[in-house]
Gaussian input, Z-matrix of N, CA and C with variables (Angstrom, degrees):
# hf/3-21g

backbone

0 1
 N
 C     1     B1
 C     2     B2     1     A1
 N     3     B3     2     A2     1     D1
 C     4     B4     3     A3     2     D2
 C     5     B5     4     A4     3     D3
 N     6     B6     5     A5     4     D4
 C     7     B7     6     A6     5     D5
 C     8     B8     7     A7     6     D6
 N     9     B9     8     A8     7     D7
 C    10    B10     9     A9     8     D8
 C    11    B11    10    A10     9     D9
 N    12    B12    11    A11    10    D10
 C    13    B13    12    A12    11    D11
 C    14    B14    13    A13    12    D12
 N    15    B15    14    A14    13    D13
 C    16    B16    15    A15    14    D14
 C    17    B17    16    A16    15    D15
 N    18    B18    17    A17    16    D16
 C    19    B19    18    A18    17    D17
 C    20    B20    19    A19    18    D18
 N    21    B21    20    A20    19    D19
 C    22    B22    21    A21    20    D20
 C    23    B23    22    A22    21    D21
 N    24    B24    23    A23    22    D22
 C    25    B25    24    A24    23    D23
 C    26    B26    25    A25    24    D24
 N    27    B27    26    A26    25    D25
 C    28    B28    27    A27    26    D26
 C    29    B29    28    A28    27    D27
 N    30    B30    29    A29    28    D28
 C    31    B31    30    A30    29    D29
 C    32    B32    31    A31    30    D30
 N    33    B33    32    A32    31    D31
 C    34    B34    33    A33    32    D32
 C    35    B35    34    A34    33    D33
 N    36    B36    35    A35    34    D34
 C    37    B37    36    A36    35    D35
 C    38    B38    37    A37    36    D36
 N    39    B39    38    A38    37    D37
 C    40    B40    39    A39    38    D38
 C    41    B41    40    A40    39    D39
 N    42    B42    41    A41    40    D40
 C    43    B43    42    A42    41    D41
 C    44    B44    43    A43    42    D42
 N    45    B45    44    A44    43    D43
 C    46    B46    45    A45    44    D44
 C    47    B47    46    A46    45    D45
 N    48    B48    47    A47    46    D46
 C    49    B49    48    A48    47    D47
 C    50    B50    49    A49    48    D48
 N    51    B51    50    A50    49    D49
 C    52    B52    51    A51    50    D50
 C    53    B53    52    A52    51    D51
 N    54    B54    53    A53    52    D52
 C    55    B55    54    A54    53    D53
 C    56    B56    55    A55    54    D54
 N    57    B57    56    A56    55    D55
 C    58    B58    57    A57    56    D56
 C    59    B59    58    A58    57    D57
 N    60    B60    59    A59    58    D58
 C    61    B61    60    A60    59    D59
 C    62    B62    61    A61    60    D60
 N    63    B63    62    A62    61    D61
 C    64    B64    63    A63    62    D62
 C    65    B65    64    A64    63    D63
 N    66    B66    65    A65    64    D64
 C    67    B67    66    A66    65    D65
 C    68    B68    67    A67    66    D66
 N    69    B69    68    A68    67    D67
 C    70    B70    69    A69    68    D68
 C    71    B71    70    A70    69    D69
 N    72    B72    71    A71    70    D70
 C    73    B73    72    A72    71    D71
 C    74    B74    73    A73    72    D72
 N    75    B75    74    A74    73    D73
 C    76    B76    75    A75    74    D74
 C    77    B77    76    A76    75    D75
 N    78    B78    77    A77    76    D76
 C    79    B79    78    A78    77    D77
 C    80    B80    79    A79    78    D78
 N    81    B81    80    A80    79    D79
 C    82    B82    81    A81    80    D80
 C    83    B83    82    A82    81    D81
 N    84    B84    83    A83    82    D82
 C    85    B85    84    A84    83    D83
 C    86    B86    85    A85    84    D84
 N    87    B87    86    A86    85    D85
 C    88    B88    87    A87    86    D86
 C    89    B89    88    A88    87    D87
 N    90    B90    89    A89    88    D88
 C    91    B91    90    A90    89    D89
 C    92    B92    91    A91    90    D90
 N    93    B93    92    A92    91    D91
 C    94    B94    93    A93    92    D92
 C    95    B95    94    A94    93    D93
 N    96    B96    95    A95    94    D94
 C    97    B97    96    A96    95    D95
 C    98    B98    97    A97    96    D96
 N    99    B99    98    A98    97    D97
 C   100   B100    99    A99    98    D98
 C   101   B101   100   A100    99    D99
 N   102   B102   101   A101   100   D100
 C   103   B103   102   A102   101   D101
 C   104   B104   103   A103   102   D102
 N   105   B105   104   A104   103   D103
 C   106   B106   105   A105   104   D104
 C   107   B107   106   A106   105   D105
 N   108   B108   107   A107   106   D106
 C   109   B109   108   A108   107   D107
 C   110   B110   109   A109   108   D108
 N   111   B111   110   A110   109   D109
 C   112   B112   111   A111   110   D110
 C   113   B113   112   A112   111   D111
 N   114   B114   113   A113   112   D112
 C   115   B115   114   A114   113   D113
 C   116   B116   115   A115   114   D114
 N   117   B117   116   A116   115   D115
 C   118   B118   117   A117   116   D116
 C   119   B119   118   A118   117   D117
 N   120   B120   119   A119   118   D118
 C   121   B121   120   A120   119   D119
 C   122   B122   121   A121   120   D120
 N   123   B123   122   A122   121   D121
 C   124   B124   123   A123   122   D122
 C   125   B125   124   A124   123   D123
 N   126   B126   125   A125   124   D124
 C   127   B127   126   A126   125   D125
 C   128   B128   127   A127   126   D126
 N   129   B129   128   A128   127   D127
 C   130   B130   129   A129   128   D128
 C   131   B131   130   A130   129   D129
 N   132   B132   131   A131   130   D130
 C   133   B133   132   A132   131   D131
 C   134   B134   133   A133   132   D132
 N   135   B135   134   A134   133   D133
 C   136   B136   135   A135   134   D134
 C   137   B137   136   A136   135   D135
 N   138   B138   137   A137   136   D136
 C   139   B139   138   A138   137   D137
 C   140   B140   139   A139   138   D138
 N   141   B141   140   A140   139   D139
 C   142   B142   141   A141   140   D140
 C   143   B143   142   A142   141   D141
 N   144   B144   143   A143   142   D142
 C   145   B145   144   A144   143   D143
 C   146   B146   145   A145   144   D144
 N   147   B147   146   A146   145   D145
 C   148   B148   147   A147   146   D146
 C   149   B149   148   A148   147   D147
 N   150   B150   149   A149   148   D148
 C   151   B151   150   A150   149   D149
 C   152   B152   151   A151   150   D150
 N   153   B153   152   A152   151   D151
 C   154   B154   153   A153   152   D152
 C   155   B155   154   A154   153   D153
 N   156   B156   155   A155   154   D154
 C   157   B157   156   A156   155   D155
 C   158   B158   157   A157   156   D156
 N   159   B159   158   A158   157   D157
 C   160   B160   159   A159   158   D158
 C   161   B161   160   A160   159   D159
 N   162   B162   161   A161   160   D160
 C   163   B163   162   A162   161   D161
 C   164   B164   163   A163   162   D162
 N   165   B165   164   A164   163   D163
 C   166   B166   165   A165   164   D164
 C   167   B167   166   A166   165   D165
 N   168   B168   167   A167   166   D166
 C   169   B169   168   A168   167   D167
 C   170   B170   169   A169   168   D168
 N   171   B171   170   A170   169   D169
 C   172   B172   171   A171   170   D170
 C   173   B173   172   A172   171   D171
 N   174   B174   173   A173   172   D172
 C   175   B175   174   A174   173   D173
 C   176   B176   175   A175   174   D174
 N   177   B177   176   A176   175   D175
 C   178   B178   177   A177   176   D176
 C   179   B179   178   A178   177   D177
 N   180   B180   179   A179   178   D178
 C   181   B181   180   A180   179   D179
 C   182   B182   181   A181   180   D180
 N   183   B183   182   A182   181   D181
 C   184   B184   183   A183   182   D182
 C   185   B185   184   A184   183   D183
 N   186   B186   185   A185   184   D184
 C   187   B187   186   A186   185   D185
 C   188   B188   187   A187   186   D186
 N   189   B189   188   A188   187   D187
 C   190   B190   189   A189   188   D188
 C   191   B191   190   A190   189   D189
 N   192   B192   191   A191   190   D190
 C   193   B193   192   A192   191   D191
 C   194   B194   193   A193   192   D192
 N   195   B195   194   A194   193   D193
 C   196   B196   195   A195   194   D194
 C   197   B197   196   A196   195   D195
 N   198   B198   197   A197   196   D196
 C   199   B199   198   A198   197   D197
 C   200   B200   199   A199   198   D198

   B1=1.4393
   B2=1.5171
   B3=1.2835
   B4=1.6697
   B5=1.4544
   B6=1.4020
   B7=1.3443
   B8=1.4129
   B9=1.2914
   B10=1.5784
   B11=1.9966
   B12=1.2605
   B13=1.6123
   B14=1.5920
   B15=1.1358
   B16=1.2897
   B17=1.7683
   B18=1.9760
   B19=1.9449
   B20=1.3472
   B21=1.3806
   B22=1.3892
   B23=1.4069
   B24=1.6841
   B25=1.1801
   B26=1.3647
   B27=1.2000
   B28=1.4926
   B29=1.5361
   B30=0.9149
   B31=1.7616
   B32=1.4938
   B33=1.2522
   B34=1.3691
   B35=1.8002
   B36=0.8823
   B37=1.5466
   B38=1.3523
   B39=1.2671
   B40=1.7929
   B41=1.3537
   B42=1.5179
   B43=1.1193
   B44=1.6687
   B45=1.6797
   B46=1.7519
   B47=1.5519
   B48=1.9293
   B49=1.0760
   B50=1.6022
   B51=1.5957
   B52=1.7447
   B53=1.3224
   B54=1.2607
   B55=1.4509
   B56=1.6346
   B57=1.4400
   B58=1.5898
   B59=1.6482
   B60=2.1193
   B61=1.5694
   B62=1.7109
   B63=1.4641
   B64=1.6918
   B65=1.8859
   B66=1.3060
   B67=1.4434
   B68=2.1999
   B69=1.0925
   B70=1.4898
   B71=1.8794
   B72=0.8476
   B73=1.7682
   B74=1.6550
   B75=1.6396
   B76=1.4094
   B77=2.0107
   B78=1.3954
   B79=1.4006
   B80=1.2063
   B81=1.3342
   B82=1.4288
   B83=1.6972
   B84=1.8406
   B85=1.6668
   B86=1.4789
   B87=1.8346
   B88=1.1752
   B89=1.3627
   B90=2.0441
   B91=1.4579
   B92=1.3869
   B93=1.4469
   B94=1.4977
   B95=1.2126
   B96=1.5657
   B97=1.9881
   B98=1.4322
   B99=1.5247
   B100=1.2270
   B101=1.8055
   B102=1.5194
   B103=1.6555
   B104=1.5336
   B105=1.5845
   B106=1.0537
   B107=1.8040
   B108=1.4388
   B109=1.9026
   B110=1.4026
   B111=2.0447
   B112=2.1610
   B113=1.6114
   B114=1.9278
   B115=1.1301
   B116=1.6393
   B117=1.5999
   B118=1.3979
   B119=1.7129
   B120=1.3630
   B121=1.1336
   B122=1.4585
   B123=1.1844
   B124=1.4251
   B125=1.1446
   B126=1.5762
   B127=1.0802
   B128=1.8814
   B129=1.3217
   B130=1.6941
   B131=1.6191
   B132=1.4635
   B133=1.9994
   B134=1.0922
   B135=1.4420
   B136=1.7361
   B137=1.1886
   B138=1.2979
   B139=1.5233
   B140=1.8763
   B141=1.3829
   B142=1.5417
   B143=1.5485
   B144=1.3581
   B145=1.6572
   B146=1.6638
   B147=1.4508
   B148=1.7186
   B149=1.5823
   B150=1.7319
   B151=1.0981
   B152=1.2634
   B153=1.9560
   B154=0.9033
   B155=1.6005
   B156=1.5949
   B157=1.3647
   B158=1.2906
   B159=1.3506
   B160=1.5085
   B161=2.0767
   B162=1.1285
   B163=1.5048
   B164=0.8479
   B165=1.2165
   B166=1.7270
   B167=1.6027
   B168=1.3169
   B169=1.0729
   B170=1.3808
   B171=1.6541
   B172=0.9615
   B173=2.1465
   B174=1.8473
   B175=1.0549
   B176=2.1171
   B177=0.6770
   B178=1.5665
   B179=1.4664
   B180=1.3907
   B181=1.4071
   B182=2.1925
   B183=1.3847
   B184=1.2649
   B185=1.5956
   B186=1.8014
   B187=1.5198
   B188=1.9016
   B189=1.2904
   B190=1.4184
   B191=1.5441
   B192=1.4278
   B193=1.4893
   B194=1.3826
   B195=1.3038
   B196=1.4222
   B197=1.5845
   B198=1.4745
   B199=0.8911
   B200=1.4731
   A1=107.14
   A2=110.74
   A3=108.44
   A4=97.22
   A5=100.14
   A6=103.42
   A7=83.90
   A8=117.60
   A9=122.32
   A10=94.29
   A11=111.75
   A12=128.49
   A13=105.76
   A14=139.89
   A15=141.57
   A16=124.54
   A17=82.72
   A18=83.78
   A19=119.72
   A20=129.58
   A21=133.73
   A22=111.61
   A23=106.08
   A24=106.39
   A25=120.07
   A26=121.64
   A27=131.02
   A28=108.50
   A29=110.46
   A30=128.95
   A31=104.20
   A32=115.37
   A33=145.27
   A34=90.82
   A35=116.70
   A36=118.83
   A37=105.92
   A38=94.37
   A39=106.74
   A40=103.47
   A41=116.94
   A42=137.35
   A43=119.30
   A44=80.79
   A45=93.82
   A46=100.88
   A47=110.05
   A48=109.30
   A49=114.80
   A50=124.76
   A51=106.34
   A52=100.64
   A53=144.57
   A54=114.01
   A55=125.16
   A56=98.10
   A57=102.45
   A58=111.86
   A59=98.94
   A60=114.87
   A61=121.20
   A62=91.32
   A63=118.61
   A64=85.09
   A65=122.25
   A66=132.03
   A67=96.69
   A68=98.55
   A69=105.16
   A70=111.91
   A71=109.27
   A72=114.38
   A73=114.84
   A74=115.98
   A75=93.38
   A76=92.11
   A77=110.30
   A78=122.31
   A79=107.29
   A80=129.59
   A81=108.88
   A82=114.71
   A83=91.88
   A84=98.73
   A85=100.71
   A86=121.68
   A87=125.99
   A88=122.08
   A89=102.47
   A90=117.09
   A91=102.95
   A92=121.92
   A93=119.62
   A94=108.80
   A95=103.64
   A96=115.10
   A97=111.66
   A98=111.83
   A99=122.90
   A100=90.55
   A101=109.02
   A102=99.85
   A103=96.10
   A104=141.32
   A105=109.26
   A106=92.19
   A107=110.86
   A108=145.08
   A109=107.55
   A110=106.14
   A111=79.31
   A112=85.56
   A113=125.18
   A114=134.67
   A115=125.95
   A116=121.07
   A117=111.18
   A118=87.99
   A119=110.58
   A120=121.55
   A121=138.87
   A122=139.83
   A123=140.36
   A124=133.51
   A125=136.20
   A126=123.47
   A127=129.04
   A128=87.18
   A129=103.57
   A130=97.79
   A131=98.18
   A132=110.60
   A133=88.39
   A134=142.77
   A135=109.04
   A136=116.95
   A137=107.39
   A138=115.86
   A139=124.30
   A140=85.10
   A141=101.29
   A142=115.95
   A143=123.99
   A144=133.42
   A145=86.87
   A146=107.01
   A147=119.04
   A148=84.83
   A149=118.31
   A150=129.18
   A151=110.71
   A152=115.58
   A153=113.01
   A154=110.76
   A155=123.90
   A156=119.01
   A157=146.73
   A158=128.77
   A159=115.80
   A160=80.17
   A161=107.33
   A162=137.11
   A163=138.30
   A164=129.25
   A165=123.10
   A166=113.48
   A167=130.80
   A168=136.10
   A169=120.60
   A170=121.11
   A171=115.45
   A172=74.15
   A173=87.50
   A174=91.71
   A175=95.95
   A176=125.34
   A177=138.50
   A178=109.20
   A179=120.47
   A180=123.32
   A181=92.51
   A182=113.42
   A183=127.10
   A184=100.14
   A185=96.04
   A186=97.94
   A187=116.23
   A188=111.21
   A189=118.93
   A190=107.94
   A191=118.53
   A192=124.79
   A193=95.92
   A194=121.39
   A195=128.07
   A196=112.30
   A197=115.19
   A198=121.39
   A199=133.70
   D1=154.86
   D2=172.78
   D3=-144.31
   D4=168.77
   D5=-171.39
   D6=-145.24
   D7=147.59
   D8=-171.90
   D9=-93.37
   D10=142.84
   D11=156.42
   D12=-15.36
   D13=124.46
   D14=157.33
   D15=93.13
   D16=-18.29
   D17=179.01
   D18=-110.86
   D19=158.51
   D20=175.61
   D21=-81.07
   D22=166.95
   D23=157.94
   D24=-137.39
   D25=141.03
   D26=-176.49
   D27=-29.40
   D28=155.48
   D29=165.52
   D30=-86.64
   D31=-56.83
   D32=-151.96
   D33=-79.06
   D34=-62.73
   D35=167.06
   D36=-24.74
   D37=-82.69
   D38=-176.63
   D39=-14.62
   D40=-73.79
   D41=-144.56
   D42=-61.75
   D43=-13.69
   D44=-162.16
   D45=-89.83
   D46=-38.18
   D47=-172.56
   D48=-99.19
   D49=7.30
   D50=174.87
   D51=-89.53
   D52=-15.81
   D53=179.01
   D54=-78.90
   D55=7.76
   D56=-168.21
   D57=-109.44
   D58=-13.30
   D59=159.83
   D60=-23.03
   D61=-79.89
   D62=-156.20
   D63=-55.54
   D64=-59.99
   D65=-165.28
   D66=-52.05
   D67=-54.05
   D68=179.72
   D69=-60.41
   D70=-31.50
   D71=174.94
   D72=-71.10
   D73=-19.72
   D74=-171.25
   D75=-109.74
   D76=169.23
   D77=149.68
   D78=-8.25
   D79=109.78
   D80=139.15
   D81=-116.56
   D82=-172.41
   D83=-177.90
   D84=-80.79
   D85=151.23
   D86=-177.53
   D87=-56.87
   D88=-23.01
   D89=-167.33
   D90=-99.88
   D91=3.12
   D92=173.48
   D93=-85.49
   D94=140.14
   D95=-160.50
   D96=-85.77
   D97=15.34
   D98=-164.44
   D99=-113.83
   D100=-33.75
   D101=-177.87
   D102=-92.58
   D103=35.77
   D104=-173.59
   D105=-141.26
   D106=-25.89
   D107=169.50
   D108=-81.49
   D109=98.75
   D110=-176.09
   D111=-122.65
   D112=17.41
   D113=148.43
   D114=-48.57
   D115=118.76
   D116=170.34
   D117=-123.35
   D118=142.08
   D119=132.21
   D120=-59.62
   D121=138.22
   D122=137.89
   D123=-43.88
   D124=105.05
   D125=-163.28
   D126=-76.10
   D127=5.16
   D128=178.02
   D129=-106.17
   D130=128.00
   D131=-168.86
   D132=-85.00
   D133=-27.29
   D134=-179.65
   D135=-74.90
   D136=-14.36
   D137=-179.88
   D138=-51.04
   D139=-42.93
   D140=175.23
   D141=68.06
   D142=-0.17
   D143=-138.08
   D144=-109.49
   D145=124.81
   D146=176.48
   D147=-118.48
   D148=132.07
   D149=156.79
   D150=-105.30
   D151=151.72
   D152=174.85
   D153=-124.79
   D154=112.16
   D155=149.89
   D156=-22.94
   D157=88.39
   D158=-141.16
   D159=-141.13
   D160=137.16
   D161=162.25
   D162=-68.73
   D163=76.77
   D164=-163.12
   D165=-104.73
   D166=32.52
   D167=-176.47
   D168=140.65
   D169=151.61
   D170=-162.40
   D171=-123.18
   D172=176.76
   D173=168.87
   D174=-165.51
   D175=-161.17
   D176=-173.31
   D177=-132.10
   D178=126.07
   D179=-177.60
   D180=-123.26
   D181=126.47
   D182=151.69
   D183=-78.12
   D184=123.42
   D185=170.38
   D186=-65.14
   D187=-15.44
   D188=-173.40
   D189=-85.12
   D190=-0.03
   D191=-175.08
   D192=-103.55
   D193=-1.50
   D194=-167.33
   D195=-98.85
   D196=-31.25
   D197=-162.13
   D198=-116.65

């Protein structure tokens, strides 16, 4: 995430876009509206703020490096 010099960022934002993280990181199907939608809204309207989910690399996690 970045946040530019001088500006905030929503709480409420946040909130809208981490549960849709973990779902966005694995495989999905081509016809799932989740691999095809990488738009979130903010759920506060003054906010005005559309984020977009965007992928910048993959990498490989061993569940045993995890634990």
């Amino acid at each position: 995430m970045r946040i530019p010099d001088g500006k905030h960022f929503c709480l409420y934002a946040l909130s809208a876009v981490l549960p849709l993280l973990p779902a966005r990181q694995r495989a999905l199907d081509p016809r799932d509206w989740l691999a095809r939608d990488s738009l979130v809204a903010c759920p506060d309207p003054d906010e005005r703020l559309i984020m977009r989910i965007e992928r910048t690399g993959r990498r490989e996690l061993r569940s045993g490096d995890l634990t």
